[in-house]
C-alpha positions in Angstrom: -20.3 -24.1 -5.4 -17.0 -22.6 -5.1 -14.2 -23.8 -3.5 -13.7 -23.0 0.4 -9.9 -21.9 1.2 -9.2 -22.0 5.0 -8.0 -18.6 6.4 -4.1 -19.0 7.1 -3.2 -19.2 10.5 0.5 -18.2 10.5 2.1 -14.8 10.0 3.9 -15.7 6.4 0.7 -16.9 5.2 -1.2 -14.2 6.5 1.7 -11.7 4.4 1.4 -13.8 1.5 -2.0 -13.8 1.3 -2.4 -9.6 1.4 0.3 -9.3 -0.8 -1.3 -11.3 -3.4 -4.2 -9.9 -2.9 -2.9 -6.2 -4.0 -1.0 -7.3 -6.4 -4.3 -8.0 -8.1 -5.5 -5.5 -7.4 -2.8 -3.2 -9.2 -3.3 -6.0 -12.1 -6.6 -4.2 -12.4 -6.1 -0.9 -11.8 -3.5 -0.8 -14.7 -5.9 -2.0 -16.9 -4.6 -5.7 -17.2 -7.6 -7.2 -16.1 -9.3 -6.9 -20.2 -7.9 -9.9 -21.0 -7.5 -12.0 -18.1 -10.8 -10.6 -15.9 -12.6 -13.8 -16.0 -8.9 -15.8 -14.2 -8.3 -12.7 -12.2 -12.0 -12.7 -10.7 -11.7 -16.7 -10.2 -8.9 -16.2 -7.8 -10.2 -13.1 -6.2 -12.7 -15.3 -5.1 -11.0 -17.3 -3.2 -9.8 -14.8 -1.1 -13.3 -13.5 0.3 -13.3 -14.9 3.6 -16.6 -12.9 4.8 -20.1 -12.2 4.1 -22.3 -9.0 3.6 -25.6 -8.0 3.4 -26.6 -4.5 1.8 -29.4 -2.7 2.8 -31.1 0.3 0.8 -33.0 3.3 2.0 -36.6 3.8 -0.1 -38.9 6.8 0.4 -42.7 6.2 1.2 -45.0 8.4 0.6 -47.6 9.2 4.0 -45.0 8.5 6.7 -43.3 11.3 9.0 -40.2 9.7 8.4 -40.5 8.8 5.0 -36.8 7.0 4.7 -37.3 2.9 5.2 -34.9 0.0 4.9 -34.9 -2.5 1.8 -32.5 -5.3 1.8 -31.0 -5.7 -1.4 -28.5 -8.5 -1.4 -27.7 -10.9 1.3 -25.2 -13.4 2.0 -22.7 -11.7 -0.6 -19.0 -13.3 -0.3 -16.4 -10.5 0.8 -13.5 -9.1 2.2 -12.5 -6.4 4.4 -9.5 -5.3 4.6 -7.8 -2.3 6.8 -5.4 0.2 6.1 -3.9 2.6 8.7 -3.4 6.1 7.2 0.2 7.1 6.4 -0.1 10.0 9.1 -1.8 10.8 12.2 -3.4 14.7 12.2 -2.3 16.8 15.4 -4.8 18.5 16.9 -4.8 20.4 20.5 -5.0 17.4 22.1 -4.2 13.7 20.3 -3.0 12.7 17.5 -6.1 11.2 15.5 -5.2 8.4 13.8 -7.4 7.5 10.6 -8.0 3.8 9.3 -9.0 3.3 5.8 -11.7 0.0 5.6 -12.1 -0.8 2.0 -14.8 -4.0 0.9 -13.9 -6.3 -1.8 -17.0 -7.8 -3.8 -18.0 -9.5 -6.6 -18.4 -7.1 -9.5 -21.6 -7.8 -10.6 -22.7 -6.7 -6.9 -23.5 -2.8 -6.5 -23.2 -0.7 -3.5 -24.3 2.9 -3.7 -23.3 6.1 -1.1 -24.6 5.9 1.7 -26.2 2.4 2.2 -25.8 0.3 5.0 -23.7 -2.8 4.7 -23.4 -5.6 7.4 -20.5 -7.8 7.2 -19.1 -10.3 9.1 -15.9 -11.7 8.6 -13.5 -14.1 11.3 -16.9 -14.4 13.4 -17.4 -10.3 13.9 -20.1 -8.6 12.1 -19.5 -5.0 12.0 -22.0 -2.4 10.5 -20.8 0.4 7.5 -21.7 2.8 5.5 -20.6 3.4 2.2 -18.3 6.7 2.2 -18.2 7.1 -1.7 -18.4 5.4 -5.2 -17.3 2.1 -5.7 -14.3 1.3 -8.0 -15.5 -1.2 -10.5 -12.7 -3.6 -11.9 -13.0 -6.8 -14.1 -12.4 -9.2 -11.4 -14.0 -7.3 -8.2 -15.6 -4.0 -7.0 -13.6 -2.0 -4.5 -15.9 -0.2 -1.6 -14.4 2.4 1.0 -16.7 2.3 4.0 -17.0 4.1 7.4 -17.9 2.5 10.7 -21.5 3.2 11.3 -21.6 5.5 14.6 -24.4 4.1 16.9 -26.0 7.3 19.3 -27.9 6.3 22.1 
């Protein structure tokens, strides 16, 4: 059972915490994690404060909607985390501002375009989809998602 680490609850560990965070990240992307994956990964860990569940979509034969739902992992530690684009795009009339969610998972977990993922994370559960590949590093698998858009 892996250790539980209580989410900080004041602004300096809150900073501390993200900037941690990247700076494994950039450990990874520069190729550092070889060596050290199996340390890196232990202390990613400990940073996923949320859960997900992936879902799949399967064809069936005989159905008019031949596209069904499959589970394919559940209760998968995580983290979101949120990025605000550098700029806002002008258009005729707002400024649209863009966010940039990306997931962190265990690497051994695999997400491909397009499926659904559930997490929730702090006591919300949001739904995404998965807007593209997934980075695969030693110690964790990097996810950009989109909010799924509900239509009534």
């Amino acid at each position: 059972m892996r250790d539980v680490v209580p989410h900080p609850t004041n602004f300096f560990e809150k900073k501390l915490d993200k900037e941690l965070f990247n700076l494994r990240t950039e450990l990874c992307r520069r190729g550092i994690n070889m060596q050290y994956s199996h340390i890196l990964k232990k202390h990613m860990e400990k940073l996923y404060n949320g859960i997900c569940t992936i879902i799949y979509y399967e064809n069936e034969q005989g159905l008019t909607n031949n596209t069904t739902e499959f589970t394919k992992y559940e209760n998968i530690p995580c983290r979101l985390s949120y990025e605000r684009a550098k700029q806002g795009e002008q258009t005729d009339t707002a400024t649209d501002i863009s966010q940039v969610i990306k997931l962190f998972l265990p690497p051994e977990i695999e997400a491909n375009e397009g499926c659904k993922v559930i997490v929730t994370q702090e006591g919300e559960t949001n739904t995404f989809l998965c807007a593209g590949k997934s980075a695969l590093y030693g110690s964790h698998r990097e996810i950009v998602l989109k909010l799924e858009k509900e239509y009534a």
